[in-house]
KEBA-673379 format. One line per field, with one value per residue (C-alpha): residue number from 1; chain; x, y, z. Coordinates in steps of 0.02 Angstrom, whole numbers, plus 32768, in hexadecimal, padded with zeros to 4 digits. Layout:
BEGIN
num: (NUM,...)
chaine: (A,...)
X: (X,...)
Y: (Y,...)
Z: (Z,...)
***
This chain:
BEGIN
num: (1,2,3,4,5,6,7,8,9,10,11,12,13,14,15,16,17,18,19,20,21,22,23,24,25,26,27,28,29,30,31,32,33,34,35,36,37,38,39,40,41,42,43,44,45,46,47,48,49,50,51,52,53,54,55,56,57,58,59,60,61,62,63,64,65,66,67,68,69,70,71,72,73,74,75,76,77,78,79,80,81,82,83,84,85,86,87,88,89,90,91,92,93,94,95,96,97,98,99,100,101,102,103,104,105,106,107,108,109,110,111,112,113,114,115,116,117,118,119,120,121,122,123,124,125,126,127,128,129,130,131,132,133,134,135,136,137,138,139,140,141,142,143,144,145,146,147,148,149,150,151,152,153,154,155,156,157,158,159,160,161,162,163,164,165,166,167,168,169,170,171,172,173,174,175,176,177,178,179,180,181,182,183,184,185,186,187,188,189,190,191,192,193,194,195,196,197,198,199,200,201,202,203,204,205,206,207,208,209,210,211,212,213,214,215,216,217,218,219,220,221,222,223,224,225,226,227,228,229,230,231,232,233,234,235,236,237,238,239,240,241,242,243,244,245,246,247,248,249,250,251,252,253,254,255,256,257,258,259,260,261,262,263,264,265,266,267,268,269,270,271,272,273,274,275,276,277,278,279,280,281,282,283,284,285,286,287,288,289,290,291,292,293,294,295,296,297,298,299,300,301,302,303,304,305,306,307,308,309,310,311,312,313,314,315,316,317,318,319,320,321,322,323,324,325,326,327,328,329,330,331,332,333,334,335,336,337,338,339,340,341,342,343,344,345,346,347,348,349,350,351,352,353,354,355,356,357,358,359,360,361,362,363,364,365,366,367,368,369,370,371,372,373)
chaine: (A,A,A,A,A,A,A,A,A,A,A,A,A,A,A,A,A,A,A,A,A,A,A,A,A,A,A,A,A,A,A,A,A,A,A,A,A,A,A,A,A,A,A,A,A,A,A,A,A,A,A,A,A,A,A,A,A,A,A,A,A,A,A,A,A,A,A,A,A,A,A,A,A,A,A,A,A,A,A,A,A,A,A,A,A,A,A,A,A,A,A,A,A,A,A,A,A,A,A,A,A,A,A,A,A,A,A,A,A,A,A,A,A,A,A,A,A,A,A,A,A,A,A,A,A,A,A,A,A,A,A,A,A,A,A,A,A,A,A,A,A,A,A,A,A,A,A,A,A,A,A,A,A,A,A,A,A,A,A,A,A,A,A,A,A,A,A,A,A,A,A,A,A,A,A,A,A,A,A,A,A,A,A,A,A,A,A,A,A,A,A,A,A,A,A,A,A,A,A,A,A,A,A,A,A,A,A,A,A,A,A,A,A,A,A,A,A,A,A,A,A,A,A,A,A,A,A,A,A,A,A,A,A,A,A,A,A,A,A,A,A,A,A,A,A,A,A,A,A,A,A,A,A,A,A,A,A,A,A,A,A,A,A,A,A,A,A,A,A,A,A,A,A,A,A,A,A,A,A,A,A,A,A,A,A,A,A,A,A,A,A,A,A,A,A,A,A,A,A,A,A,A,A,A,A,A,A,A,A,A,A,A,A,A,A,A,A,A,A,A,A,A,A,A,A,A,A,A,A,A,A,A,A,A,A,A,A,A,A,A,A,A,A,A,A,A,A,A,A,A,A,A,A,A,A,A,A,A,A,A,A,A,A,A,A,A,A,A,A,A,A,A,A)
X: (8000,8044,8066,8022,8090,801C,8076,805E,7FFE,7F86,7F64,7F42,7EBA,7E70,7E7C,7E3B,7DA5,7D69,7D79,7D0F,7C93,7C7C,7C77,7BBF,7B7E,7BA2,7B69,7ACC,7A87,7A1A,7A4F,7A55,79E9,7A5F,79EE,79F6,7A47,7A0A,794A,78CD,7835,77E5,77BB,770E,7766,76BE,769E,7748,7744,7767,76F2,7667,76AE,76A8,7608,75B4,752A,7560,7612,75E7,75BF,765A,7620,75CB,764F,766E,769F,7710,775C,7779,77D1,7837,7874,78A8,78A2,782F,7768,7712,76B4,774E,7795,76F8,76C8,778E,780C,77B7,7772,7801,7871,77F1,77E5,78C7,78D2,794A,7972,797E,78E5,78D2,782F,77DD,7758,77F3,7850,7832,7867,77E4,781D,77C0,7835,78DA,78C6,7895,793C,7998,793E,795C,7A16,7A1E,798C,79CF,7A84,7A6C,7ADF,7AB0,7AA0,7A32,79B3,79DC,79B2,78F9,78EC,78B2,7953,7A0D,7A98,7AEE,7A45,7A0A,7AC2,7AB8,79FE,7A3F,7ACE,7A5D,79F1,7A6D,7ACC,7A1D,79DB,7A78,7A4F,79AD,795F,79EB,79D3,7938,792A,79BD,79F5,7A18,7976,7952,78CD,7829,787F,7917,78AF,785A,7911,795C,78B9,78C8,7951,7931,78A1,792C,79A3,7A26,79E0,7A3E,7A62,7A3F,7A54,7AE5,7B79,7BD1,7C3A,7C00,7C8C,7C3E,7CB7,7D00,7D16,7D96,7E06,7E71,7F31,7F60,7EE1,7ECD,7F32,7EE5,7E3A,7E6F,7E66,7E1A,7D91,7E22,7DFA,7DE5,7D3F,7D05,7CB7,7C42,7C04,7B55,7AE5,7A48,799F,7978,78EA,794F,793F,79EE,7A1B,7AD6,7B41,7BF4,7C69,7CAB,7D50,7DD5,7DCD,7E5D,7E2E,7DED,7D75,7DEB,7E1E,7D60,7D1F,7DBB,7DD2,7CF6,7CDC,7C19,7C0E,7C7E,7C1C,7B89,7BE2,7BF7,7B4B,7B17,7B7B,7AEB,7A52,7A14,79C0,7988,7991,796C,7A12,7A14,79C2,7939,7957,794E,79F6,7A14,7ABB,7AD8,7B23,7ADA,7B29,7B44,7B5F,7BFF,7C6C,7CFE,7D84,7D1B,7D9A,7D6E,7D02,7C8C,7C04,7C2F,7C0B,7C47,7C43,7CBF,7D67,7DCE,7D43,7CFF,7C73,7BC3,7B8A,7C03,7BFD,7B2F,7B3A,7BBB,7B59,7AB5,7AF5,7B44,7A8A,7A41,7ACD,7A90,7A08,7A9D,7ADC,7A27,7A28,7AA8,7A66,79BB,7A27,7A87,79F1,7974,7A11,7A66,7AD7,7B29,7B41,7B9E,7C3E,7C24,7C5E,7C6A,7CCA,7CBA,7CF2,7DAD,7DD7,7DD5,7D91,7CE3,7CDE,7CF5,7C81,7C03,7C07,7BE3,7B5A,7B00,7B09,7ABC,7A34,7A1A,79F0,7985,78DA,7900,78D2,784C,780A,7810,77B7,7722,7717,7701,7692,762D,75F6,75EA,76A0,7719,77D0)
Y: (8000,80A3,8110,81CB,8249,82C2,836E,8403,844F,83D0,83BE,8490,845F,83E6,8434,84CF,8476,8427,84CC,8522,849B,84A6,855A,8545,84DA,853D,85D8,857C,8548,85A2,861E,85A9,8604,8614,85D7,85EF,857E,853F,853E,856A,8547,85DC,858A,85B4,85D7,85DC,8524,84EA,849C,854F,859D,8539,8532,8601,8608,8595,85D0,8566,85A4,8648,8602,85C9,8536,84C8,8450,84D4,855F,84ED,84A6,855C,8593,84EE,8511,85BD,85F0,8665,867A,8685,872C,8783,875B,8784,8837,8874,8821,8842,88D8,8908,88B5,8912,89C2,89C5,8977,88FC,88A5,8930,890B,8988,892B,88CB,8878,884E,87E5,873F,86FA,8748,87CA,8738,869A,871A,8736,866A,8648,86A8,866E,85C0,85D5,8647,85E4,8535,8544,850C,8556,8578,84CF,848A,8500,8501,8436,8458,8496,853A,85C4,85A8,859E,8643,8697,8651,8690,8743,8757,8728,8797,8823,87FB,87FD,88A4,88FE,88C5,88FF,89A9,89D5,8963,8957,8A1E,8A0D,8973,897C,8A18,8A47,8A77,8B1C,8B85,8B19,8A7E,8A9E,8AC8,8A08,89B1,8A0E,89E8,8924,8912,897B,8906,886F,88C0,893E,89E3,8A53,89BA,89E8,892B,889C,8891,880A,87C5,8729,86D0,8687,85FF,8606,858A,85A2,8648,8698,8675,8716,872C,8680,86AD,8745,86D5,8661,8688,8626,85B7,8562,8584,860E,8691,8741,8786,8817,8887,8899,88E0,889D,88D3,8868,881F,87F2,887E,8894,8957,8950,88F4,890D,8908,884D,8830,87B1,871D,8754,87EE,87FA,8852,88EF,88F6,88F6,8977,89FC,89CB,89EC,8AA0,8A9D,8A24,8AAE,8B3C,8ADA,8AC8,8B70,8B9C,8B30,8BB6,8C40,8BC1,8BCC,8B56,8B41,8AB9,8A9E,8A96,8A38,8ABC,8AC2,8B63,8B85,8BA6,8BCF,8BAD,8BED,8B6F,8ADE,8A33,8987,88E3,888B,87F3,880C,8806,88CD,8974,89AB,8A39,8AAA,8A80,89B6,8951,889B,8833,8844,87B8,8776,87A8,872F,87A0,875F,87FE,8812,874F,8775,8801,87B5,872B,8790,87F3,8761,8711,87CC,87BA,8713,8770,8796,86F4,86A8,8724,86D7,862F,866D,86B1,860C,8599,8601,8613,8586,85EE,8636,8594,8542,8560,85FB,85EC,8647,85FE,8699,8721,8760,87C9,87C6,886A,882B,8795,87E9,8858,87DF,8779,8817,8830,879E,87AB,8854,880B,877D,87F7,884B,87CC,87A9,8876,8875,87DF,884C,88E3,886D,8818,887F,88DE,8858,87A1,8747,8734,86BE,86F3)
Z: (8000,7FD2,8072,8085,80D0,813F,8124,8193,811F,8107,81C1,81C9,814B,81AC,8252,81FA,81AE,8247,82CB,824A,825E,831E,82FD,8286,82F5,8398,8340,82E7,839C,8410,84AD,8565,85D2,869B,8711,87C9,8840,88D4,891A,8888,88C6,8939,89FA,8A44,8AF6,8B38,8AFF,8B60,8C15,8C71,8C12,8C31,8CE2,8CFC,8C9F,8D12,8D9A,8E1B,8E2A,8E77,8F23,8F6A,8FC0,8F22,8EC9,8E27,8EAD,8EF8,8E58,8E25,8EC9,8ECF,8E1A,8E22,8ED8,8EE9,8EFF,8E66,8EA1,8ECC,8E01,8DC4,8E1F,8E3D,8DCD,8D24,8D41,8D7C,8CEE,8C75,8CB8,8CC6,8C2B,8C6C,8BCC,8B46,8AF8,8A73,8A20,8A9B,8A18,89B1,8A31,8A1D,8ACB,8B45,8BEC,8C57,8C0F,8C27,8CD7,8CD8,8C94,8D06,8D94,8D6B,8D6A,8E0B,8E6B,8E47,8E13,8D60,8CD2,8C1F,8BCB,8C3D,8BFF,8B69,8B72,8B81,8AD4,8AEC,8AC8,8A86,8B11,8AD9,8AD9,8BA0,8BB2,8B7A,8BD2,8C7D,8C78,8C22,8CA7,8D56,8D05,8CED,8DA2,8DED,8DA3,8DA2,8E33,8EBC,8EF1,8F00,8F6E,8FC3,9024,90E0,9146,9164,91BD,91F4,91C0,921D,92B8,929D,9299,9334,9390,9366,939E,943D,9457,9458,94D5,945E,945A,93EB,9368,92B4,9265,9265,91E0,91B2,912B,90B1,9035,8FA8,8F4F,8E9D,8E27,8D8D,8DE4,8D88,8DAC,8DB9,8E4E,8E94,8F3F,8F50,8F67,8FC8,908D,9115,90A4,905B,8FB1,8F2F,8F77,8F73,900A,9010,90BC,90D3,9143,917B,9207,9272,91F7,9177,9113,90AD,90C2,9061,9005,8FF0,8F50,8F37,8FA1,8F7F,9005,9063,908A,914E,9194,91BC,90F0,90BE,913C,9101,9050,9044,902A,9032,90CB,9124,90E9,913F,91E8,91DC,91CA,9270,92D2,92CB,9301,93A8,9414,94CC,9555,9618,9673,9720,977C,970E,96C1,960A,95C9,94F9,9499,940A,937B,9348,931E,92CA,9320,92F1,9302,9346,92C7,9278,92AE,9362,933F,938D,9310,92FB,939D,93C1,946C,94F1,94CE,9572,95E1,9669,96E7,96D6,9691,9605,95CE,95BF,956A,94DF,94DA,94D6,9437,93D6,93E1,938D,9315,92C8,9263,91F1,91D2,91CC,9132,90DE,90FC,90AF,900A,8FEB,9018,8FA1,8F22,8EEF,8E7E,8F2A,8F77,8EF4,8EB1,8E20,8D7E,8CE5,8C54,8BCD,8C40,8BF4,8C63,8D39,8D55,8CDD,8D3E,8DF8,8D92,8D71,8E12,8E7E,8E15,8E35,8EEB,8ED1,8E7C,8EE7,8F8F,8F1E,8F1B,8FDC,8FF6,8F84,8FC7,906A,9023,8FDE,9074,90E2,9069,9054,909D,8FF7,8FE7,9077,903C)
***
């Protein structure tokens, strides 16, 4: 058989002849329409499990099984989500909400999300799993939704008492045996999971492991008058109180109150300068008050002991806020925060909004006999 020499030429041709080929038939066939990725179909969030739960009669009285199943999911009673958290939400504009008929996850399933994760310690995904929103969107509503509750809500809910209401406090805890006593501070660490490196020993201190503490103040009914910035773990008690601007400011303020006790004769006498009650590792100040130390008369050893039993309404406090929020009592963790001052950032935030609903819950309450916060 005779043998054909391919030349370069004659493979140009070829080549040449079958690119202008593909070329007609690309050109010859019609445009792909780009369609969306993800979820197409539009959910009826109505028709889903929490909607039909939130739309039900029976779950505004706390005591049938729908009210309970609501407060047992997200921590709260129904009435107080329904008559203070989304009006509330809706009137502040929490999430940005330029077009409200053009948002397609509704203001009542938001604050549901964020509820979830803060009431029972879930993260994204497990939301997410239900079916209802993406993982990056349950993401950015929650941390729209802590950011604008630290803004808009926290000054109004939480703030020192003043006036009437300060009158109330003092005279509660006159009635238990401190006259003069304008509420209890104490510190509360809150661990972290995932630290930074660069700030890991800073956070550790006497837990053991990596936390951030914050100050607050409290009346003797639980009612949650300050919080502090977030502190690293191993900062005490004296590093807090100086390194706090505000909380000082506050002390300050307690100087001009007066009040008015019997002495032993009977006779009225009035100080001037009200103050808190303490543990004893606060700065020995006029306006902070702990229990004697190294002290062994009958009189003193009651009285200590008299004042560390006032004092428990604070830590009962923080006992309420991790029970109620799940999110404080386990380890916190954000994985998408790149920098430590967001995350500090973001942490302190959700403390903020977590003694938010407990003063609310307080307001309506006392306000009004359908609700038991």
């Amino acid at each position: 058989m005779p043998r054909f020499k391919l030349t370069d030429a004659f493979l140009s041709e070829v080549a040449k002849d079958i690119f202008v080929d593909i070329i007609g038939e690309l050109e010859n066939e019609p445009p792909v329409k780009k369609t969306r990725t993800g979820r197409t179909n539009k959910i009826d969030y109505w028709e889903t499990p929490w909607g039909k739960l939130i739309t039900c009669d029976r779950v505004m009285n706390i005591k049938t099984k729908e009210g309970k199943l609501f407060r047992r999911r997200f921590r709260i009673p129904f009435l107080l989500f329904k008559d203070a958290l989304v009006p509330l939400c809706r009137e502040y504009n929490i999430f940005d909400t330029k077009n409200e008929n053009a948002v397609r996850v509704p203001l009542e399933f938001k604050i549901l999300y964020s509820l979830r994760i803060l009431g029972r310690g879930n993260c994204c995904d497990d939301i997410a799993e239900i079916g209802i929103s993406f993982e990056s969107t349950v993401n950015w509503i929650f941390k729209k939704f802590i950011s604008g509750v630290r803004k808009h809500l926290y000054p109004l809910y939480v703030k020192i008492h003043t006036g009437e209401k300060l009158q109330k406090c003092m005279q509660q805890y006159a009635d238990c045996g401190q006259p003069g006593c304008a509420g209890s501070v104490d510190a509360c660490h809150f661990f972290m999971n995932k630290t930074p490196v660069s700030v890991v020993n800073n956070c550790i201190g006497k837990e053991g492991k990596p936390t951030m503490g914050f100050n607050m103040i409290c009346d003797h009914r639980r009612y949650i008058q300050y919080c502090s910035p977030g502190f690293y773990g191993s900062y005490n008690d004296h590093n807090k109180t100086n390194g706090d601007i505000e909380f000082l400011e506050i002390l300050d303020g307690l100087s001009d109150i007066q009040f008015f006790f019997f002495d032993d004769n009977e006779a009225v006498v009035c100080i001037k300068g009200a103050y808190f009650i303490v543990d004893g590792g606060y700065p020995k100040v006029r306006s902070l008050i702990d229990g004697y130390r190294n002290r062994f008369t009958r009189n003193e050893i009651m009285w200590s002991e008299w004042l560390e039993s006032i004092r428990k309404d604070i830590e009962c406090t923080f006992g309420i806020l991790k029970g109620r929020f799940r999110f404080l009592l386990h380890a916190m963790e954000y994985h998408k925060c790149q920098t430590t001052y967001k995350r500090k950032q973001q942490l302190v935030q959700c403390f903020f909004r977590c003694s938010i609903p407990n003063n609310i819950g307080y307001f309506i309450a006392f306000q009004s006999s359908r609700v038991n916060f």
